[in-house]
N, C-alpha and C positions, 0 to 999 in steps of 0.2 A: 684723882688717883695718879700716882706715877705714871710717865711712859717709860716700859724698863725697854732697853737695849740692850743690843748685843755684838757684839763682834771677833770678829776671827780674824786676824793678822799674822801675818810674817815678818817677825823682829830681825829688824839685820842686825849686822855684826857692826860694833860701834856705835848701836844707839841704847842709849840706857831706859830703863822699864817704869821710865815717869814724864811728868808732860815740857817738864823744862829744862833745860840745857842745864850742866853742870862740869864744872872745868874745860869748857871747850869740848863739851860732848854734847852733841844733838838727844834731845827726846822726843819723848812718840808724840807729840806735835808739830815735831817737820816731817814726817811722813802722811799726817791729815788732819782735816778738823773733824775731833770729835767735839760730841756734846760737851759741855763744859760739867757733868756732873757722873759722869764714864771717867772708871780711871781699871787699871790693869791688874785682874785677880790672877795674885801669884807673881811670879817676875822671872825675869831669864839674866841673868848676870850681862853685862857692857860685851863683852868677848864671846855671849853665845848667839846663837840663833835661832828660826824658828818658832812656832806653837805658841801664841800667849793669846790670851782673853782679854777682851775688855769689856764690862759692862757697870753699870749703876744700881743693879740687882744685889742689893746685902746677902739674900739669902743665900744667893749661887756664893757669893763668896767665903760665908762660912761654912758651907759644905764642902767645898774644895780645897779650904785652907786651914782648914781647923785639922788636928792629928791626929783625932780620932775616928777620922774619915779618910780610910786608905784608897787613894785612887793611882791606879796605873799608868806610871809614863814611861813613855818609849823615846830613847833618844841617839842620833845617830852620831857615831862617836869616831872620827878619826885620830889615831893615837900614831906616837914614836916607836918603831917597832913589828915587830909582829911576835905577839904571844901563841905562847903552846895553849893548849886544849887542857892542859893541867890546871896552865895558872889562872886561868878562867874559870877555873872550878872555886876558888877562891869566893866570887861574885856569888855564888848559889848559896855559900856555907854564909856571908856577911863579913864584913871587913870591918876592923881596927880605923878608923880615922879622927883625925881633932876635928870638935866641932865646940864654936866657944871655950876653944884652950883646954878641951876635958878630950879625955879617951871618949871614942861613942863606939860601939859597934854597931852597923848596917845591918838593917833588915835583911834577908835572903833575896837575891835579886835575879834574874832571866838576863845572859849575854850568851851573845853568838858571834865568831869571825863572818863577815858579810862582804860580798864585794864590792867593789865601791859605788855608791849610790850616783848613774852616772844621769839622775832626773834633778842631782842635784845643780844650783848653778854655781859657777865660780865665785869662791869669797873674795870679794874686796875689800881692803888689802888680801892678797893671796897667802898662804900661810906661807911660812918658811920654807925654802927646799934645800934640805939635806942630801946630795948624791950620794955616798956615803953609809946613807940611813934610810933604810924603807918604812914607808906606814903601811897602817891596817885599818879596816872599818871594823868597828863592831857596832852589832844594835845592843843597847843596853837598855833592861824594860826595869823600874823602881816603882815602891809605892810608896814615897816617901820622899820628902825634899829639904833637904838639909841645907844650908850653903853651899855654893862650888862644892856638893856630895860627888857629882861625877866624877870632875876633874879630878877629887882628894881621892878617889878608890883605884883608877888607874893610874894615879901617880907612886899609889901605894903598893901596887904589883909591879912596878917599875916600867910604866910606858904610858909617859905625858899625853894629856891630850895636846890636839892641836889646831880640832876643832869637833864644835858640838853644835848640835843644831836639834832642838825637842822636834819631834817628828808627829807625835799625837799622848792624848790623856785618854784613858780610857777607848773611846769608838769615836770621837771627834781627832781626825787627823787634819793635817796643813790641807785645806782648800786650795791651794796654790803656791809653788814651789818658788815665786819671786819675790826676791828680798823685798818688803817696804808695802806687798799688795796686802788691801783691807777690804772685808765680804763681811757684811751684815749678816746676820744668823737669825731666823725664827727661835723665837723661844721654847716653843714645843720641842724641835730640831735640836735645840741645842739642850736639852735634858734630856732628850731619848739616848743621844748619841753621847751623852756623858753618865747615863743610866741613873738617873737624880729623878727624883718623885717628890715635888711638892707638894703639902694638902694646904 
């Protein structure tokens, strides 16, 4: 019988959501050795951070990644700007975005102005700084993961991100708030806390 695994890590910023390098980009092999037969259900773009899974369990995978399985993520979102309370209504109602070159419209989504998450730690490289220009946090919760979906919705109300970091799926949140850290996860644990029932 298999031994399935589990893992909970914190993707940093500039490593890509597979085990080997690619154009001078590190993968989630210089941050540990995993199993050789774990690899990363779901993925967080090169430029995000945060909340990613890894395990050798098929089935968690296609529960979580298959679309007809809506699960909740929460992602903490510094953007260019500070939006009104209007334009953030936009999020509730679904947004207009390309995805694959086609018009999509966005699920209805949960965002809020938040202040700034100050558990988080500093990114390396540190984002831009605009004097000039203030930023905003917001939490933005999705059930639904499109390509760069974040990034494409706040850039489509007009205010880039400029940094994203998944914060949690469902009731499984970051275990630890340092870039690169990896925590094993029970498997019971980690279906409770992602509200998943296998028979």
């Amino acid at each position: 019988m298999r031994d399935l695994k589990y893992f909970v890590i914190y993707k940093p910023f500039g490593v890509l959501s597979q085990f080997s390098e690619a154009d001078g980009h590190p993968g989630l092999g210089s941050i540990y050795a995993f199993p050789k037969d774990v690899y990363a259900i779901g993925r967080l773009d090169r430029d995000s951070e945060g909340l990613l899974i890894l395990s050798n369990d098929q089935k968690l995978n296609h529960k979580l990644l298959n679309p007809k399985f809506a699960h909740n993520r929460t992602y903490l979102t510094q953007v260019e700007g500070i939006p009104e309370i209007k334009e953030l209504e936009a999020f509730e109602k679904g947004i207009v975005i390309k995805v694959n070159k086609k018009a999509y419209h966005t699920k209805p989504a949960k965002v809020q102005l938040i202040e700034a998450p100050e558990y988080l730690p500093e990114r390396t490289p540190p984002i831009r700084f605009r004097k000039n220009k203030p930023t905003s946090w917001l939490a933005l919760s999705i059930n639904e993961g499109k390509n760069r979906q974040v990034r494409k919705m706040t850039a489509k109300i007009g205010y880039p991100t400029l940094r994203l970091v998944r914060k949690s799926i469902v009731g499984l949140h970051l275990l630890s708030y340092i870039p690169g850290s990896v925590q094993e996860i029970d498997q019971k644990d980690l279906y409770k806390k992602l509200n998943l029932n296998f028979k």
